[in-house]
N, C-alpha and C positions, 0 to 999 in steps of 0.2 A: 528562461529568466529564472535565476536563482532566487528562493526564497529563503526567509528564517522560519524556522521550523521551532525552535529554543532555544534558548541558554545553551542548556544541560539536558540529555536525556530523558533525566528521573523528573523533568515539568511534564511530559509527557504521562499522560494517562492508560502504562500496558495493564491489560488486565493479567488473570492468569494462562489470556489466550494468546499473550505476547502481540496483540494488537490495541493499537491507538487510532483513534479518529483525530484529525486534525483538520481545521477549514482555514484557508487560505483566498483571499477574495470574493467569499460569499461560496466558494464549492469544497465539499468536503471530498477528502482524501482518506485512506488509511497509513500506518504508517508501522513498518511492524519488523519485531527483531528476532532475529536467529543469529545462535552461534556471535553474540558479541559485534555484528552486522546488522544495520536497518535498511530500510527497504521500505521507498514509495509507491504505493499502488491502488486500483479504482476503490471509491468506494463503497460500489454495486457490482456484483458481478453480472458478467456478460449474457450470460445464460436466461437469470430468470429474475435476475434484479436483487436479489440476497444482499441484507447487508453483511457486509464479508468485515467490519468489527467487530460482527456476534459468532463469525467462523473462530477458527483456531490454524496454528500454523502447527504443521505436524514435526518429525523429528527429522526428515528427509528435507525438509526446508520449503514446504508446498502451504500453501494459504488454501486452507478447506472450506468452502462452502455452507455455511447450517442449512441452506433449506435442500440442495440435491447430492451435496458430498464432492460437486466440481470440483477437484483441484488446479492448480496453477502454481507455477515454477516462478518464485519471487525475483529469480535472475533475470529471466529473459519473459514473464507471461504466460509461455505454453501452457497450455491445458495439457496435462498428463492424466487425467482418467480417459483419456478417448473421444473428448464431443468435439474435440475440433475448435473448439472457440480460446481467444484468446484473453487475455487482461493487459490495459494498461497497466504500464510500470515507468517510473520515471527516477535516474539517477538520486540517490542522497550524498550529503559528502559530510564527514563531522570536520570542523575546523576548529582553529583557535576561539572565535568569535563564539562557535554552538554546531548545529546542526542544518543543515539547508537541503531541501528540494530544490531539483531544477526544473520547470514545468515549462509548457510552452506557452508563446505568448495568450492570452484571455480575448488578446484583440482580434486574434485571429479563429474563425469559424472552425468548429469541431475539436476544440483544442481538450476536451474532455468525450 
């Protein structure tokens, strides 16, 4: 189910770590830009629960971890340091209207 995410981008809150928090029906999300591209994704990492708002996204386009350095590949989740674990990630699209996530349904059990 697509949501609205904003207007415009720049409503969005990136800091210098090019990550946004964003909640959408009471659960929060991150929402984070490289290279002129955003990208939805958890917002805890799998690992050890980090809030990955207070990570950084590096230059390689990976969402890093602040509490173990976890990384994760913003395209597809992978974990690329080696733990094996992976990240939700969920489609964004910018449109004429703004910007939208598409999430799955809320109704439906484990949808986060």
């Amino acid at each position: 189910m697509w949501h609205k995410l904003a207007e415009h981008p720049n409503e969005l809150d990136f800091g210098s770590n090019n990550i946004a928090a964003a909640e959408i029906n009471g659960k929060k999300i991150c929402i984070g830009r490289h290279q002129d591209r955003y990208f939805a994704f958890a917002y805890k990492c799998p690992h050890a629960g980090g809030l990955l708002s207070q990570g950084f996204i590096d230059a390689l386009g990976q969402v890093v971890c602040p509490l173990h350095r976890y990384r994760f590949d913003l395209k597809n989740g992978r974990n690329t340091s080696g733990e094996g674990f992976y990240l939700s990630h969920w489609p964004v699209e910018w449109r004429e209207e703004g910007l939208f996530v598409d999430l799955p349904d809320e109704r439906k059990p484990g949808w986060f």
